[in-house]
SEDO-984247 format. One record per atom (N, C-alpha, C): x, y negated, z; residue in one letter. Coordinates in pm, whole numbers, plus 50000, padded with zeros to 5 digits. Layout:
! residues N
XYZA ...
! end
This chain:
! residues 370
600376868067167X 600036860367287X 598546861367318X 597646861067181X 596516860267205X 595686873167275X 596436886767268X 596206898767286X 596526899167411X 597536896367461X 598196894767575X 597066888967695X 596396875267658X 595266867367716X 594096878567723X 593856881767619X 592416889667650X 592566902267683X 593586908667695X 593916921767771X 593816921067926X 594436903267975X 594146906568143X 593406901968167X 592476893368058X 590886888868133X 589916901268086X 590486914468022X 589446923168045X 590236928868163X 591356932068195X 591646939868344X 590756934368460X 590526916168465X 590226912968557X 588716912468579X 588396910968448X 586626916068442X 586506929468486X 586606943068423X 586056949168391X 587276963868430X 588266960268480X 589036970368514X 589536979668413X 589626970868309X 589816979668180X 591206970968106X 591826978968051X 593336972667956X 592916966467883X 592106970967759X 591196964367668X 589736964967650X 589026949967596X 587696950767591X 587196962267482X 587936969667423X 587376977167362X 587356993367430X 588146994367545X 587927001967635X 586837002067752X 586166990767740X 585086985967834X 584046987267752X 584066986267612X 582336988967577X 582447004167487X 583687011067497X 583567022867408X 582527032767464X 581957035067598X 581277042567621X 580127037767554X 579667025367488X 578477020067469X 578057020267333X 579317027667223X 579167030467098X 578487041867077X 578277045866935X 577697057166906X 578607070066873X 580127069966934X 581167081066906X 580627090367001X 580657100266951X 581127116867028X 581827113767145X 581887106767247X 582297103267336X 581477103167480X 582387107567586X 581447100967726X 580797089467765X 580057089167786X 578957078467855X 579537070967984X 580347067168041X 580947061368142X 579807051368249X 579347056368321X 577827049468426X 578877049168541X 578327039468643X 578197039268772X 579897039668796X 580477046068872X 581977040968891X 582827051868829X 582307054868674X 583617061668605X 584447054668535X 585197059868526X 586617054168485X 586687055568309X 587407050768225X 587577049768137X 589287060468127X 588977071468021X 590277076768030X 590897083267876X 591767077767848X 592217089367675X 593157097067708X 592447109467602X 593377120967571X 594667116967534X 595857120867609X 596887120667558X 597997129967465X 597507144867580X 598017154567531X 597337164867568X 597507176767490X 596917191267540X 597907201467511X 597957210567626X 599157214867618X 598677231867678X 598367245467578X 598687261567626X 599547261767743X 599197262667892X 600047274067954X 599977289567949X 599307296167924X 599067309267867X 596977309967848X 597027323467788X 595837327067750X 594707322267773X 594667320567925X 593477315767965X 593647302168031X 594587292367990X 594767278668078X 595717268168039X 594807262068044X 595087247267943X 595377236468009X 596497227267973X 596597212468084X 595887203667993X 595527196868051X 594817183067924X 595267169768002X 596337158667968X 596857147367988X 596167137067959X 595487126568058X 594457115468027X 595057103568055X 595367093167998X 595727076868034X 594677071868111X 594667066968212X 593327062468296X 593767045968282X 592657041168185X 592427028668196X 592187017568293X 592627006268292X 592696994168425X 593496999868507X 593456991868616X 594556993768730X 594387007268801X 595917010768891X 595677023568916X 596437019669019X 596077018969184X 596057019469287X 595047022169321X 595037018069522X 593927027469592X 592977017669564X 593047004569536X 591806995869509X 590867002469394X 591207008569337X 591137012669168X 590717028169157X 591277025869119X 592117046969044X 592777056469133X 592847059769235X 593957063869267X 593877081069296X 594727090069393X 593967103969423X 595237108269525X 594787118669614X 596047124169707X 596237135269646X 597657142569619X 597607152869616X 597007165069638X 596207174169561X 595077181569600X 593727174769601X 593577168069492X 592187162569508X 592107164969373X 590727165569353X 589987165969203X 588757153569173X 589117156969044X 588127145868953X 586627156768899X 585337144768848X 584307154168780X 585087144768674X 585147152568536X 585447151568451X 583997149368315X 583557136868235X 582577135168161X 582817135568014X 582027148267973X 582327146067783X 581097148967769X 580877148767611X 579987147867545X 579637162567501X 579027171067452X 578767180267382X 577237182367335X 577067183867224X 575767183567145X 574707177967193X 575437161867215X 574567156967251X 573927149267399X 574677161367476X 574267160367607X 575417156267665X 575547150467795X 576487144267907X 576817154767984X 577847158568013X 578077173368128X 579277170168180X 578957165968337X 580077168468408X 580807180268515X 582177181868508X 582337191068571X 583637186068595X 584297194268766X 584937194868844X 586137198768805X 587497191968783X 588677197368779X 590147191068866X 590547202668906X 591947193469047X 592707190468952X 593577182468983X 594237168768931X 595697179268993X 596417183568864X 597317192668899X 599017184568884X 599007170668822X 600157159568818X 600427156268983X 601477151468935X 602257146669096X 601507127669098X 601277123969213X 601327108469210X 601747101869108X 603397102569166X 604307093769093X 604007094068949X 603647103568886X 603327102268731X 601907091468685X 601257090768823X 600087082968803X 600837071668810X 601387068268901X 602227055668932X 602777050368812X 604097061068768X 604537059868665X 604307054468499X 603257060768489X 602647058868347X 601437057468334X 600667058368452X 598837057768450X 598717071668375X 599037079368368X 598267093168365X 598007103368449X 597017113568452X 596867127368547X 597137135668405X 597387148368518X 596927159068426X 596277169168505X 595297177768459X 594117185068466X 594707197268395X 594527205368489X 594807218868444X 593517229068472X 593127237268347X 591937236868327X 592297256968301X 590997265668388X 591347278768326X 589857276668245X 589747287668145X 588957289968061X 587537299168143X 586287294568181X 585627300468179X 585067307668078X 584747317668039X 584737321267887X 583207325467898X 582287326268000X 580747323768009X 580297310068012X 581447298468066X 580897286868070X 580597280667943X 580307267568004X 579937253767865X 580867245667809X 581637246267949X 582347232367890X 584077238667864X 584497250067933X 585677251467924X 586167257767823X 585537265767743X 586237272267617X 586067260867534X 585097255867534X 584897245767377X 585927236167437X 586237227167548X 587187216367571X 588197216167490X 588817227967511X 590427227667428X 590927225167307X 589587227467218X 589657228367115X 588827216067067X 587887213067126X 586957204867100X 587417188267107X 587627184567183X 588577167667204X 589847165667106X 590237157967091X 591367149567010X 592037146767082X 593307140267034X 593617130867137X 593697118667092X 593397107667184X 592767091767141X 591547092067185X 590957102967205X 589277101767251X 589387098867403X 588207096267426X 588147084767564X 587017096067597X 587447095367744X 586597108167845X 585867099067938X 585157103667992X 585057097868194X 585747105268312X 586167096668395X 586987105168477X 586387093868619X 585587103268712X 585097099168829X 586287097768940X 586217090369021X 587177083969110X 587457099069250X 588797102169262X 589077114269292X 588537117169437X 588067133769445X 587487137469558X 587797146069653X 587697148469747X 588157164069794X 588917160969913X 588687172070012X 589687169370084X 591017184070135X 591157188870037X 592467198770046X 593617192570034X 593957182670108X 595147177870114X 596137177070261X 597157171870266X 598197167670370X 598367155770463X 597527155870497X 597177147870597X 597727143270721X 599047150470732X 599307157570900X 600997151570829X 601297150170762X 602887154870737X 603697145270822X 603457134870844X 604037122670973X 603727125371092X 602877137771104X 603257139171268X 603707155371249X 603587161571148X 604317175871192X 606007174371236X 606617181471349X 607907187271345X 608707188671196X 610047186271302X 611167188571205X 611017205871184X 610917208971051X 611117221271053X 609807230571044X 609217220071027X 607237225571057X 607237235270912X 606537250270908X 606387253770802X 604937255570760X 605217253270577X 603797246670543X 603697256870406X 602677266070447X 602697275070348X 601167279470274X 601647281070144X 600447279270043X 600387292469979X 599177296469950X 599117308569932X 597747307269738X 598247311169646X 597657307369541X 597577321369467X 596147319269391X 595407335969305X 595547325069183X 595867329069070X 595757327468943X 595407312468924X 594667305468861X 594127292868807X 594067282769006X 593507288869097X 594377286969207X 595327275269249X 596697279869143X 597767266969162X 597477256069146X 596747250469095X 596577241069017X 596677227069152X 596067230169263X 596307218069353X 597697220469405X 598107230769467X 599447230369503X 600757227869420X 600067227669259X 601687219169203X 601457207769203X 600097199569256X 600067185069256X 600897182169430X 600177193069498X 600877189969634X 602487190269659X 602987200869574X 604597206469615X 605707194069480X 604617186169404X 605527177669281X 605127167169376X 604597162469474X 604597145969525X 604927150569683X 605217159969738X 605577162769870X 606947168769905X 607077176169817X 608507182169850X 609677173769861X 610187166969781X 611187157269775X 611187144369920X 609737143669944X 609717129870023X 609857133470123X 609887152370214X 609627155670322X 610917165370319X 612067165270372X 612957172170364X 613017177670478X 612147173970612X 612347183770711X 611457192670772X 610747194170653X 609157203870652X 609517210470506X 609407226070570X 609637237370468X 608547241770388X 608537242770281X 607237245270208X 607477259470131X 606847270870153X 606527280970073X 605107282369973X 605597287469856X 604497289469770X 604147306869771X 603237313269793X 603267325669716X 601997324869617X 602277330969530X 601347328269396X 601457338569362X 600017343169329X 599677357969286X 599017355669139X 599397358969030X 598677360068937X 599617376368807X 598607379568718X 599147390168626X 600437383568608X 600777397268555X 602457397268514X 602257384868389X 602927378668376X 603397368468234X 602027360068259X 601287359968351X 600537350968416X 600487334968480X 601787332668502X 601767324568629X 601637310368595X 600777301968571X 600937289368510X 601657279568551X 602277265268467X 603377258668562X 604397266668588X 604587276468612X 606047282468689X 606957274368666X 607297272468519X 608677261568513X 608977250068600X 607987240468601X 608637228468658X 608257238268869X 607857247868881X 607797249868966X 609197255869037X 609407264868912X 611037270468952X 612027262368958X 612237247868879X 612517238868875X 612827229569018X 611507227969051X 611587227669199X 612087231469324X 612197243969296X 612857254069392X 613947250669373X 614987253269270X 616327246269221X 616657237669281X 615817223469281X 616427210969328X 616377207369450X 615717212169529X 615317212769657X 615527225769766X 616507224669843X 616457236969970X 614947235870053X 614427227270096X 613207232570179X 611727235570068X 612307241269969X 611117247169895X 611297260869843X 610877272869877X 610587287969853X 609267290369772X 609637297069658X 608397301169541X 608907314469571X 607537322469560X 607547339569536X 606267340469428X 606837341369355X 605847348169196X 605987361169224X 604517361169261X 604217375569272X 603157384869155X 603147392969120X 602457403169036X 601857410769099X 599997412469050X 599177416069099X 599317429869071X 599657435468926X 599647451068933X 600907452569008X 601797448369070X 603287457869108X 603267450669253X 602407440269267X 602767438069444X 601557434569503X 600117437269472X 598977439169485X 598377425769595X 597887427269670X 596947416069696X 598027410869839X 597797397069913X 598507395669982X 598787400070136X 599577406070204X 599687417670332X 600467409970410X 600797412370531X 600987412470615X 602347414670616X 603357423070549X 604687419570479X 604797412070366X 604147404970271X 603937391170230X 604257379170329X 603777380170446X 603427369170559X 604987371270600X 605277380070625X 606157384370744X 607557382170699X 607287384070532X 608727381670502X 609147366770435X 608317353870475X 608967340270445X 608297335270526X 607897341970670X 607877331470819X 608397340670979X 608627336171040X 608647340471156X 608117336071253X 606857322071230X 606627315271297X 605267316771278X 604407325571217X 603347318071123X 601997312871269X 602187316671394X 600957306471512X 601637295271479X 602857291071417X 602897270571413X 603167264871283X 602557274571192X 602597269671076X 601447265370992X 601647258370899X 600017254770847X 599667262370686X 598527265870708X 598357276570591X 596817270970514X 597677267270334X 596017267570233X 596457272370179X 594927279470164X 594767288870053X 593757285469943X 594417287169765X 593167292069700X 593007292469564X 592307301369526X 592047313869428X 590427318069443X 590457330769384X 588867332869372X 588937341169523X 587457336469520X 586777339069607X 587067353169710X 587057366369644X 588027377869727X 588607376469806X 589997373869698X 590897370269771X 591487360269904X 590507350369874X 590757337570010X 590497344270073X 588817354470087X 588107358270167X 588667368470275X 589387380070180X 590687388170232X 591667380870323X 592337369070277X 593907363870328X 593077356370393X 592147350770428X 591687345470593X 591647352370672X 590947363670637X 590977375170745X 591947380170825X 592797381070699X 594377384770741X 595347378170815X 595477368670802X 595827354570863X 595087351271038X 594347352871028X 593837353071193X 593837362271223X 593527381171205X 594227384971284X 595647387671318X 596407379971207X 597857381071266X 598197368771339X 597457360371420X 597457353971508X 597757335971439X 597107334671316X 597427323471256X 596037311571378X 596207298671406X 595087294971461X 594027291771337X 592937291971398X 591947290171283X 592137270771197X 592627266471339X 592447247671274X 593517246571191X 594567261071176X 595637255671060X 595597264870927X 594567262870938X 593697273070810X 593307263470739X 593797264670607X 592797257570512X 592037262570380X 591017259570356X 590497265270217X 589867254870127X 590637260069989X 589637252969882X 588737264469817X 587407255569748X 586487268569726X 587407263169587X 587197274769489X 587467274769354X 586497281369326X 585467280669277X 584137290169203X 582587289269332X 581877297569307X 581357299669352X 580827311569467X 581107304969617X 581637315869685X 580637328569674X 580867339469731X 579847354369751X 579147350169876X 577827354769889X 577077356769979X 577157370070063X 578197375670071X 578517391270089X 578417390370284X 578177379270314X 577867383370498X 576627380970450X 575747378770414X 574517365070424X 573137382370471X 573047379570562X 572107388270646X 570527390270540X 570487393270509X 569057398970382X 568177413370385X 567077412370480X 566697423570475X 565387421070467X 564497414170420X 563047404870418X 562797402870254X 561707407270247X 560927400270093X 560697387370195X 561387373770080X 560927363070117X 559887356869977X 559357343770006X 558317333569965X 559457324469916X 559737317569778X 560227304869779X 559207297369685X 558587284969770X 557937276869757X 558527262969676X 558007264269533X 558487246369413X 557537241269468X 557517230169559X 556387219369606X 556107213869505X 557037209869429X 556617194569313X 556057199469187X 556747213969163X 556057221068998X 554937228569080X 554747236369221X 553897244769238X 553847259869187X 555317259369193X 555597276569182X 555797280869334X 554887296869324X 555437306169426X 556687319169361X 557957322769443X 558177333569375X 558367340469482X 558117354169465X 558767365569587X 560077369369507X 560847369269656X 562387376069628X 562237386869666X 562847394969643X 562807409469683X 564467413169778X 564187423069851X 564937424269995X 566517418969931X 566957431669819X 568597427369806X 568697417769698X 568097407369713X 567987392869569X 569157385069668X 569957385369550X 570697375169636X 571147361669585X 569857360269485X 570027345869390X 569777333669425X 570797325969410X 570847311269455X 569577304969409X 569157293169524X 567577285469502X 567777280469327X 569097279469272X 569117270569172X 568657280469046X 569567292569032X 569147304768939X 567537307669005X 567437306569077X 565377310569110X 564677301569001X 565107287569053X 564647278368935X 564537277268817X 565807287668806X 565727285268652X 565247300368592X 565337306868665X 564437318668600X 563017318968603X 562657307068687X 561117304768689X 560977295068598X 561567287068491X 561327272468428X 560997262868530X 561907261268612X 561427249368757X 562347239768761X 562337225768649X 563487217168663X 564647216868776X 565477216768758X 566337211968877X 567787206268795X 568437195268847X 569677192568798X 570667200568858X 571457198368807X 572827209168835X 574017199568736X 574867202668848X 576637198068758X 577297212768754X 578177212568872X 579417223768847X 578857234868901X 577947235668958X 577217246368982X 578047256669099X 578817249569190X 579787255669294X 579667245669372X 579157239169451X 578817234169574X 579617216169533X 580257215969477X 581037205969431X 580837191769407X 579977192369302X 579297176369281X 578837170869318X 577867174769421X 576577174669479X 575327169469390X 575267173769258X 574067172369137X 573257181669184X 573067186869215X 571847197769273X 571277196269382X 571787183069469X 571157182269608X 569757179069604X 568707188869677X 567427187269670X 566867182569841X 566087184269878X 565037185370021X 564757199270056X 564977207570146X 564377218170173X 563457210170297X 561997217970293X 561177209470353X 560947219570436X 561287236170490X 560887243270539X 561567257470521X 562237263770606X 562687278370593X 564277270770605X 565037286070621X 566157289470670X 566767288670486X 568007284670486X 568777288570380X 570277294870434X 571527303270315X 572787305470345X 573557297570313X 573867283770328X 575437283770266X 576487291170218X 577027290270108X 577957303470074X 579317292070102X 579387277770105X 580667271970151X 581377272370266X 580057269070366X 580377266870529X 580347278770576X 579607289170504X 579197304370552X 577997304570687X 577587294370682X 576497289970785X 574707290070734X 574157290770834X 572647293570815X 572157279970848X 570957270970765X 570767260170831X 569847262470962X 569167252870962X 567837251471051X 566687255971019X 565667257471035X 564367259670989X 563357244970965X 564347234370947X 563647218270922X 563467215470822X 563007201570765X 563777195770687X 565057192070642X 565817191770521X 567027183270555X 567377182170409X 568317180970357X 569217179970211X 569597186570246X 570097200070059X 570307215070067X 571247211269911X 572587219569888X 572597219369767X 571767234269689X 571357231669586X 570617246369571X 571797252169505X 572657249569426X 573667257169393X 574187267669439X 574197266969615X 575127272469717X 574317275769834X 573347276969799X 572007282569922X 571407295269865X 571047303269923X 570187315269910X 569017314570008X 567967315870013X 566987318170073X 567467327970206X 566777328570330X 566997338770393X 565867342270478X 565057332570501X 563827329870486X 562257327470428X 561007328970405X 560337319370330X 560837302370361X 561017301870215X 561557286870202X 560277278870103X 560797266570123X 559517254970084X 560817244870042X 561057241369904X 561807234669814X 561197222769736X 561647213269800X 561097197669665X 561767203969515X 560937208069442X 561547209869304X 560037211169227X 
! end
């Protein structure tokens, strides 16, 4: 009884099940640091989908509605652990259906292995389960937004490269079932014996007529064409199309997609990585100006290194999270000069304004608060 009492006067304090879930970030364990509005979350399970990609299952502590906890299909969390010492957060889509949040208070995070990164090879191996993470309140907007006013019959098609899936099995496990008169196609491109999830995906397909999966193979059915498109729509000017995978490839199947007459507003993209600067106009030795350390560096004509790698090849503090436009931990002041966006694919102004340096290239002499 007595457990019972102080379990919901910590829910009602502190948004936590137990008070010992409310001060664990404040111990001295190998654990995340939980600041400002993260969430309290334990490892539940970790689970191989092949070689390079791992699910990791978290209990998210205190209540879990939209007051609280909550996330839409296709949204992601920054995810907080510990490693030698240091706090490092980074970006991962929330690849569980709702209802399982609903269900049991858990997500799951499906994670590919960067094998240059920090945090993703050591994760898998590195956590327990029982250990308590941080898990930031969910972000993003690659989601479904539209599904109460699309047509009977509206087709809604997703187009996924390798690690990729990961939002569309959160989208096609909490959408498919509830929308029976909106058709949903998946095509998913990854190596042969590649395809992560497939099961509960094929699964899906099974239980449901308005859902079509094509597992496709990159060496035997190569990148996605125009008989890809052609052969699971006939409609595709009134259909709605996201895409996403690495960077190439989106870059390719947008292309492809408008000129086969898709409209541009039913285009969607998630970035996954860090996009290419491969339009970004560069033919100038530029100046980038550290106001606050008082570095000059010259770039040279084909440099096509982000303000953040400048920084750091000069020793010029700057914070950084996921280092893909994502967190926004890198947002600085540009006080002067032109930069590229590699997200929006846009050039700013020549003003002042907030820049992430992650995802900017110089294109100009630039003048940087750093």
């Amino acid at each position: 009884m007595l457990n019972v009492l102080t379990n919901k006067l910590s829910l009602t304090l502190f948004n936590n099940d137990t008070f010992k879930a409310y001060f664990a970030p404040f111990s001295t364990k190998p654990i995340a640091v939980l600041m400002g509005e993260m969430f309290a979350a334990t490892v539940v399970k970790m689970k191989t989908e092949n070689n390079d990609i791992y699910s990791l299952t978290l209990a998210i502590s205190g209540k879990v509605n939209e007051q609280h906890f909550s996330f839409q299909p296709g949204q992601y969390i920054e995810l907080q652990v510990k490693k030698n010492g240091s706090y490092i957060k980074r970006p991962f889509t929330i690849s569980s259906s709702l209802a399982q949040l609903q269900q049991d208070k858990t997500i799951t995070l499906t994670i590919k292995k960067q094998f240059s990164g920090r945090v993703t090879p050591w994760l898998s191996s590195a956590i327990k389960q029982g250990e308590m993470l941080g898990v930031s309140p969910a972000k993003g907007d690659f989601v479904l937004n539209r599904l109460s006013k699309m047509a009977v019959n509206k087709e809604v098609i997703f187009i996924a490269g390798g690690s990729g899936i990961t939002p569309f099995h959160s989208l096609l496990l909490s959408h498919v079932a509830n929308n029976p008169t909106i058709n949903f196609t998946l095509l998913y491109f990854a190596r042969a014996n590649q395809h992560a999830l497939n099961g509960s995906l094929v699964a899906l397909e099974l239980e449901h007529n308005n859902f079509t999966l094509k597992l496709l193979q990159r060496e035997r059915d190569g990148h996605c064409s125009a008989a890809h498109i052609n052969a699971v729509t006939s409609d595709l000017q009134h259909s709605e199309v996201y895409i996403c995978g690495p960077n190439s490839m989106m870059d390719s199947t947008r292309e492809l997609l408008l000129d086969m007459g898709l409209p541009e507003g039913a285009l969607h993209l998630e970035q996954f990585g860090l996009a290419s600067f491969r339009n970004v106009d560069l033919n100038v030795v530029r100046n980038v100006s550290f106001a606050i350390t008082n570095k000059e560096v010259v770039v040279d004509e084909d440099n096509q290194k982000t303000l953040l790698i400048l920084a750091e090849d000069n020793v010029v503090p700057a914070k950084y999270g996921c280092r893909m436009g994502i967190c926004q931990e890198c947002k600085c002041k540009k006080v002067s000069g032109v930069v590229y966006n590699s997200q929006t694919k846009t050039y700013s102004d020549t003003g002042e304004e907030d820049i992430q340096a992650c995802i900017s290239v110089p294109v100009t002499d630039v003048v940087i608060n750093l």
